[in-house]
Steps between C-alpha positions, in 0.01 A plus 500: 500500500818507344834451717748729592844463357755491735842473305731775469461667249102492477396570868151510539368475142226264488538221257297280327336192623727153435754694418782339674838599684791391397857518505665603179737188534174284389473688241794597321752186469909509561558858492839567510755766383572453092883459386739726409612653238767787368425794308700399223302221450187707473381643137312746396279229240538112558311153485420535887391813727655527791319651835645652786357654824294729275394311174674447199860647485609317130533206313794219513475186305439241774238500807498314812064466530269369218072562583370729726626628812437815794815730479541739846788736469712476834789748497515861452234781546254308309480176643185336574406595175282243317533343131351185337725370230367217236785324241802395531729804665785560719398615873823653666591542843336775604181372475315203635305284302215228592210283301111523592406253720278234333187642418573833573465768228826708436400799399289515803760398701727788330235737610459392826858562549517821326214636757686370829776739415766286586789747526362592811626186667855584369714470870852606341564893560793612287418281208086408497463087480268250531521140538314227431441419833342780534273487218378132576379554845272795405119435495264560228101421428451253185218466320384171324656420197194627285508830674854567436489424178241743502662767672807500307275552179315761601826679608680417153224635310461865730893548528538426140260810441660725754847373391387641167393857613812527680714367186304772332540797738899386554551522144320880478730576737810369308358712209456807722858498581623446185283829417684687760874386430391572149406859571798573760706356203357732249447838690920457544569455199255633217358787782141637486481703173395286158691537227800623632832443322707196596836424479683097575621566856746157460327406788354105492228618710390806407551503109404853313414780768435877420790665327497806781555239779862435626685142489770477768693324735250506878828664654425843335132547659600309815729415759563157522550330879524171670388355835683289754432293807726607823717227653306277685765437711504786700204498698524905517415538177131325569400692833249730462399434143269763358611567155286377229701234334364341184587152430389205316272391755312864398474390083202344552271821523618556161488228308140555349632809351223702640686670808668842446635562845653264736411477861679657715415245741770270380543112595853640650662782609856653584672664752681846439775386648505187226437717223730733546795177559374365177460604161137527485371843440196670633333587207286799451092463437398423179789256400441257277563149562547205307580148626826314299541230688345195495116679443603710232371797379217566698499888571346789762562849646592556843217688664775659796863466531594159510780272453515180318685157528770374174207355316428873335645677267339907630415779268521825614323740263636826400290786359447382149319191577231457756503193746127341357608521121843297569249239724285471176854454294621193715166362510464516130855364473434189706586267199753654461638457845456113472804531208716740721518234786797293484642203716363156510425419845566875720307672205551880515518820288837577526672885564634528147122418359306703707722805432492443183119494445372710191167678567263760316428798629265794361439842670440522835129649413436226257605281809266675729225479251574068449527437840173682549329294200640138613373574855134562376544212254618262767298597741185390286693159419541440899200582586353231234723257629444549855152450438571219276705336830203515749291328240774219483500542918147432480496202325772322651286595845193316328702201358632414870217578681284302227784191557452531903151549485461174227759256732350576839159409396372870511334445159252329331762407205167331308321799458788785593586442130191607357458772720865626419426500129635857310636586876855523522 
């Protein structure tokens, strides 16, 4: 009868038979934190990668370890995380770096660690860390030698083939959203009806467009407004805070380009007494948003009245251009953001720039009739790629579960290959 684990982070899985407990100190040698280094000093290409918490973060041309060694990131949201780095390469300070024990298979060893989940020991609350101490008196089962070896080629073969679906199904997905951009692009700028007569618009990123469609400054289809944050001095101003307020904190729900409307359940909110002692606005529903500082040019519509924080420039449509067509403009003018954005370290699109934005607009009909296309169109895209995600969800489940189930002794590795063949 097999025993019963009893380490942390496997209670009461039963492992294998001679398997043996162990600290990881016997069998990972000298870890300790790798050596600094400044950003300037990494490169985008070089003789020598150089790893940080979370793998490889560039190249420089020396490196402080030569053969092969267990990285574990320990700093930041991602530490614990586990890499296994062969060469000659530079290991930086955020992550720690040990050898194999004698005898003891690394890439085993990196799966081990991967499966303990390691960040879970982090004891540091506003900034997640781990230390080595920490790392070296956790307990783990080894096999012998022979059955590492084992292990850790049974697992390179089966993640190799699920790394490969998922390589696969990532890179549909990077083609499915070039499809979409490529459609929002073209319904706002060639519209729905072949053969139509184009004009240059002057525009870099819109080029011809039909000759019926108006070219003009933003300002004469919409009123252009800005945000502000009240003083946070006065605590008045943040009693009783109920006001949507969208900030930066709240760009992240757009950044796949997929969200029309914000939540209204910001990640802040503002008082009316601090709105109406600052010069944020409350903005009416259907507002459109886009972000110019710092995340620039990602872009929504306010779903109720809401205010927003200095990182938006605010478009308030009037009755010649609907809300949903100028979201598909900025989204189709993303590019073309990236060139509007000046300053080299507080990047921002500044007042002047914004204003000064040059869009196309057709008949408000013709809008109607776009908007109404791109949202079927894109609504088949997401759906593909949605699908396409929980495939990807899927296999990453199977890949760890295959890792934990391959390391704890759960599977005959000797014959789980055969009888994994064409499974993925």
């Amino acid at each position: 009868m097999r025993p019963l684990a009893d380490v942390s982070w496997l209670p009461g899985v039963a492992v294998p038979t001679g398997w043996q407990r162990k600290r990881v100190k016997h069998v990972l040698r000298d870890l300790r934190a790798g050596e600094g280094i400044t950003a300037e000093d990494i490169e985008s290409s070089g003789d020598y990668p150089v790893y940080g918490g979370n793998g490889v973060r560039g190249y420089t041309s020396h490196y402080t370890h030569s053969g092969t060694f267990v990285l574990i990131g320990r700093q930041g949201a991602l530490c614990g995380n586990v890499h296994l780095a062969s060469g000659r390469f530079w290991a930086s300070e955020h992550a720690m770096v040990g050898a194999p024990a004698i005898g003891v298979d690394p890439r085993w060893l990196a799966y081990t660690l991967r499966t303990m989940n390691l960040g879970q020991y982090s004891v540091t609350a506003a900034q997640p860390g781990i230390g080595v101490a920490q790392v070296m008196a956790l307990d783990l089962y080894a096999p012998r030698p022979e059955e590492q070896r084992a292990i850790a080629d049974f697992l390179d073969e089966q993640t190799s083939r699920i790394d490969t679906l998922i390589n696969k199904q990532t890179q549909l997905i990077i083609t499915l959203q070039e499809r979409r951009r490529a459609a929002i692009a073209h319904g706002v700028t060639k519209g729905l009806t072949p053969g139509t007569k184009l004009r240059p618009s002057g525009l870099r990123w819109a080029g011809d467009v039909p000759d019926t469609w108006e070219v003009a400054n933003i300002r004469r289809y919409a009123a252009m407004k800005t945000g502000h944050t009240p003083s946070r001095s006065e605590p008045a101003y943040w009693i009783e805070c109920d006001i949507p307020w969208v900030t930066l904190a709240d760009v992240g729900q757009l950044r796949d380009g997929r969200t029309t409307y914000l939540s209204s359940e910001t990640q802040a909110k503002i008082s009316a007494v601090g709105l109406a002692n600052s010069a944020a606005e409350l903005l009416p529903a259907g507002t459109v948003v886009l972000s110019r500082t710092a995340s620039v040019g990602f872009s929504g519509i306010m779903p109720v009245p809401m205010a927003t924080s200095q990182d938006y420039w605010n478009w308030v449509c009037g009755p010649r251009l609907l809300p949903a067509y100028l979201l598909a403009t900025f989204r189709a003018m993303k590019d073309e953001f990236r060139s509007m954005v000046m300053g080299s370290t507080h990047k921002t699109i500044y007042q002047p720039v914004a204003a000064g934005m040059t869009i196309v607009v057709p008949p408000i009909e013709e809008q109607r009739a776009i908007v109404a296309h791109l949202n079927d169109e894109t609504s088949s895209i997401d759906a593909l790629i949605d699908k396409t995600e929980q495939h990807i969800a899927l296999a990453r489940e199977r890949r760890a579960a295959l890792i934990a189930a391959a390391v704890t002794g759960q599977i005959n590795v000797r014959t789980a290959g055969r009888a994994t063949q064409g499974v993925v």
